[in-house]
C-alpha positions as CSV (number, residue, x, y, z in Angstrom):
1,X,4.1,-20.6,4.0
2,X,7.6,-19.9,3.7
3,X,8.2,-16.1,5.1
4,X,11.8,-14.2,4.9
5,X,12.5,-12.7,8.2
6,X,13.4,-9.0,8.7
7,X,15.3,-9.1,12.2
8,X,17.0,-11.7,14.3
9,X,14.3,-12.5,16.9
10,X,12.2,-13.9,14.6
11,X,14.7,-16.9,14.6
12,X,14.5,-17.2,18.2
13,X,12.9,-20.6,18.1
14,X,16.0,-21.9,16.4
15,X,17.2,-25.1,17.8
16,X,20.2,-24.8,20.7
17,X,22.4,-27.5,18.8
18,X,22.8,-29.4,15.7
19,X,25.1,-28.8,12.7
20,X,22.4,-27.5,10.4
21,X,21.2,-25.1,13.5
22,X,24.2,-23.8,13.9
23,X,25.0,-23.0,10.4
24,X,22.5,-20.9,10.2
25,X,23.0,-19.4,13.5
26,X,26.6,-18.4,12.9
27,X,25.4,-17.1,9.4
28,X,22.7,-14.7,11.5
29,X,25.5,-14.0,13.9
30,X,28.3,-12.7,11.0
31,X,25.8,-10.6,8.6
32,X,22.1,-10.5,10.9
33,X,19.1,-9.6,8.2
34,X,20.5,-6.4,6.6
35,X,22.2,-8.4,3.4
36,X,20.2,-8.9,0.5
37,X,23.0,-11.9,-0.2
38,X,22.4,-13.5,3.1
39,X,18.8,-13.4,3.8
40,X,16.8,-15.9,6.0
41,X,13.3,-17.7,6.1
42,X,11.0,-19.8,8.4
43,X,7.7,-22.0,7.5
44,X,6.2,-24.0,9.9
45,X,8.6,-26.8,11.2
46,X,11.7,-25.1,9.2
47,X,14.6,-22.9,9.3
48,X,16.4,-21.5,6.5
49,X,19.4,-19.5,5.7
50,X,20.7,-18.6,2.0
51,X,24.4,-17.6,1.1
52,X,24.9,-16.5,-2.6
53,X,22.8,-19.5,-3.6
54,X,24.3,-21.8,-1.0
55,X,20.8,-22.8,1.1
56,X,21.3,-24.5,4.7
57,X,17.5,-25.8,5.8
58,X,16.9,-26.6,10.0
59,X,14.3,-28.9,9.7
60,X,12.3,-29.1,13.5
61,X,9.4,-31.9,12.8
62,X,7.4,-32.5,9.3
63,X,8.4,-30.0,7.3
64,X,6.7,-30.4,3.9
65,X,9.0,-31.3,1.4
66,X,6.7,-29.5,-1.9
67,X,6.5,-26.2,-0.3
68,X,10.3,-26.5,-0.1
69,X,10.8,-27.5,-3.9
70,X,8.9,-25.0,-5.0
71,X,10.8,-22.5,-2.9
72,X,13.6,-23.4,-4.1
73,X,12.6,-23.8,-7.8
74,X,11.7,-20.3,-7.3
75,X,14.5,-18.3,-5.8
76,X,16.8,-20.9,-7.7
77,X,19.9,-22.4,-6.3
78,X,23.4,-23.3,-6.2
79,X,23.4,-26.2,-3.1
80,X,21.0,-26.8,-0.3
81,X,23.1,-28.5,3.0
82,X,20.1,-30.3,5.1
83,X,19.2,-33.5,6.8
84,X,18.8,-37.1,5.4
85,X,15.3,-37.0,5.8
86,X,14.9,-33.3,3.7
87,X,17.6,-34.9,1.8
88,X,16.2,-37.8,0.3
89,X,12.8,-36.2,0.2
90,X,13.9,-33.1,-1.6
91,X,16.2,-34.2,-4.1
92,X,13.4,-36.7,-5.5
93,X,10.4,-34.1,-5.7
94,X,13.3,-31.7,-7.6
95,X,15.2,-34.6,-9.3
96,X,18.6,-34.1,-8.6
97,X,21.2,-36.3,-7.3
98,X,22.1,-35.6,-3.3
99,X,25.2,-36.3,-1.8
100,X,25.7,-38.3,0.9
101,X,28.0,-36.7,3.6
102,X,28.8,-37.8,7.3
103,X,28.9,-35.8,10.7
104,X,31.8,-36.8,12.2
105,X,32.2,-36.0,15.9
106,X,35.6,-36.1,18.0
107,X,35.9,-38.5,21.0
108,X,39.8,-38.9,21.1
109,X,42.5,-37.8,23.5
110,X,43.6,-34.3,22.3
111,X,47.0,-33.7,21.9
112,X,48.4,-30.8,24.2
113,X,51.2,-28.8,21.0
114,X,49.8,-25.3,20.6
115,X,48.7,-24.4,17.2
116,X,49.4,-21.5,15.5
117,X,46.9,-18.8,14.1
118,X,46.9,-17.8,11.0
119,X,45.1,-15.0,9.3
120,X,42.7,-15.7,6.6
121,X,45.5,-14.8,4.2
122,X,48.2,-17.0,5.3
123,X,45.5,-20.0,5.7
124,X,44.3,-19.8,2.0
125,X,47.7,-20.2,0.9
126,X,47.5,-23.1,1.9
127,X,43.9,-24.8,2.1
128,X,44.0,-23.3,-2.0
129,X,46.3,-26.3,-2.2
130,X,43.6,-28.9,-1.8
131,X,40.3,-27.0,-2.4
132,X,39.0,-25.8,-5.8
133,X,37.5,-22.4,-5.2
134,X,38.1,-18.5,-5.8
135,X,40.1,-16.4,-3.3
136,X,37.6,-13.4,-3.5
137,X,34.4,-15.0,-2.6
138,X,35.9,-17.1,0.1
139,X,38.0,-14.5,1.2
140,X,35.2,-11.9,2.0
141,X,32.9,-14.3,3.5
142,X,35.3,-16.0,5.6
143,X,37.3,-12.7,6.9
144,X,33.6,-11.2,7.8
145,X,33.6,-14.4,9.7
146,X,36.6,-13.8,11.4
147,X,36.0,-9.8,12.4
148,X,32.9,-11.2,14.1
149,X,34.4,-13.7,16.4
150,X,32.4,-17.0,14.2
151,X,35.4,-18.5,12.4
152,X,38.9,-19.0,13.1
153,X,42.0,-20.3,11.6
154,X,44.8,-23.0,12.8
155,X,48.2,-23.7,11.3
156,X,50.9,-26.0,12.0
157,X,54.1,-27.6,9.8
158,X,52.2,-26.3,6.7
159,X,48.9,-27.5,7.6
160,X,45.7,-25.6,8.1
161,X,42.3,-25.5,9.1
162,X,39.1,-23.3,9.4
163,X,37.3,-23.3,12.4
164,X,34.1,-22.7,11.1
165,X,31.9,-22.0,14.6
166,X,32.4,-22.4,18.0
167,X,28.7,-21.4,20.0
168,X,26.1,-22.9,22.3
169,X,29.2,-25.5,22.8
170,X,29.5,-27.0,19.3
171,X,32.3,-26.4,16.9
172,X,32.8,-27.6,13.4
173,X,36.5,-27.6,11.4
174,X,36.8,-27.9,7.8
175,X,38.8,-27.4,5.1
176,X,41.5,-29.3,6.3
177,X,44.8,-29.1,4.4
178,X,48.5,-29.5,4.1
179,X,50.8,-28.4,1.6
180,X,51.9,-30.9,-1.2
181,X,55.6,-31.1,0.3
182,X,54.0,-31.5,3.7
183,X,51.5,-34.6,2.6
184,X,51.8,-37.8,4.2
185,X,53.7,-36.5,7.2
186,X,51.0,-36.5,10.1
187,X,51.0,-32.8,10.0
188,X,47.3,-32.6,9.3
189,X,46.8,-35.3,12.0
190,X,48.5,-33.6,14.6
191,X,46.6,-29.6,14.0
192,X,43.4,-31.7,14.5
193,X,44.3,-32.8,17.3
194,X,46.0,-30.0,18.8
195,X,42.5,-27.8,17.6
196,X,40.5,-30.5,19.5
197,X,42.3,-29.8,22.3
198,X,41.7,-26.0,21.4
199,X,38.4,-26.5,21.6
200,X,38.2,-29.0,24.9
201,X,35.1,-27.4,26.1
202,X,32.8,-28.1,22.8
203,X,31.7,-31.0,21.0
204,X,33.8,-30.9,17.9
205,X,32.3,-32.0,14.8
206,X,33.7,-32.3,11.1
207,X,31.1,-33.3,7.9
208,X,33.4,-35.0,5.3
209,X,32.6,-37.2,2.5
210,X,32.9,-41.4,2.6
211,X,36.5,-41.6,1.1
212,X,37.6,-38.9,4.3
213,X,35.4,-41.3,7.2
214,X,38.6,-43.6,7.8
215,X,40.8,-40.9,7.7
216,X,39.0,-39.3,10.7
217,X,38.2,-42.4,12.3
218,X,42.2,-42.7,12.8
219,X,41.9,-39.0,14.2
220,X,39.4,-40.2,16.6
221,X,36.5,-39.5,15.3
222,X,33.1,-41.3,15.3
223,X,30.3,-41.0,12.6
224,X,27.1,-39.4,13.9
225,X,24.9,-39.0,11.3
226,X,24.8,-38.6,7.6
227,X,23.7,-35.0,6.0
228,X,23.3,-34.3,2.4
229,X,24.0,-32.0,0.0
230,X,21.7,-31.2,-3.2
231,X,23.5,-29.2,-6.1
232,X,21.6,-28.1,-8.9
């Protein structure tokens, strides 16, 4: 049985590390259990976290995949971020189409240029630039994010970044993007690597899609794993 939690320590068996772990940690971190818009649930081997529709499931042994469709069927939504086993599983008992994304973790040599911070403000004008999504939405969630210590933002030459987490000694960037007169430049290149260096005492991490894995691969980045992402 699914069951939506009511306070923090009843996610206490949460997993230590692990992309979709840490999702939904730094979610329970930012807003806890008062929010009706960010609530949370457990079931027997799972871990789930919702977002305005946006699902993020923590799967910890054999989760069963029809209990989770009709969970989801029910409360309805927008995406579901989970592993390639839920993944594959899940978007064949709901017929839907999952996309294939890749867990990219740094094993470079970080440069040592200091990047600059930006505000969530001064980063959107920027990230806007190559990501299709309202300012409002993104705005609130990711300055909550901020006041609470979760996410960060980078800048450099017209290039930006979010941090999204940094805890238990994992970090994941994203939303990685340079201004159209700044393209092709190595800008973007050279804030990754100056936030790896940023974050020297964490595993840094980045999920990108397949046309993005070569990209990072010149950034000095390895593939992991591959995640996927159901949209209804």
């Amino acid at each position: 049985m699914i069951k939506r939690i009511s306070s923090p320590e009843e996610m206490s068996a949460l997993p230590e590390k692990g992309v979709e772990a840490q999702k939904i940690r730094s979610l329970l971190l930012a807003y806890g259990t008062e929010y009706d818009f960010c609530r949370f649930f457990i079931s027997k081997n799972a871990f789930i976290a919702q977002l305005n529709g946006d699902y993020i499931i923590c799967d910890c042994g054999e989760t069963d995949i029809s209990e989770l469709a009709s969970f989801l069927g029910f409360s309805g939504f927008a995406s579901v971020f989970c592993s390639d086993r839920i993944g594959e599983n899940l978007s064949k008992t709901l017929d839907l189409k999952a996309q294939k994304v890749y867990l990219m973790r740094f094993s470079g040599n970080p440069s040592a240029e200091k990047p600059d911070m930006l505000s969530p403000s001064e980063a959107y004008s920027i990230i806007k630039t190559g990501f299709d999504f309202e300012f409002e939405p993104w705005y609130l969630d990711m300055s909550h994010r901020v006041r609470h210590g979760i996410s960060r933002f980078y800048g450099l030459c017209g290039s930006a970044l979010a941090v999204q987490y940094a805890i238990n000694g994992e970090a994941l960037i994203s939303q990685v993007a340079s201004l159209p007169e700044k393209r092709g430049k190595g800008f973007a290149s050279r804030l990754i690597s100056a936030v790896c260096n940023e974050l020297r005492d964490f595993a840094v991490y980045v999920l990108c899609e397949q046309e993005l894995v070569g990209f990072y691969q010149k950034n000095g980045f390895i593939c992991e794993k591959t995640k996927y992402i159901i949209k209804n």
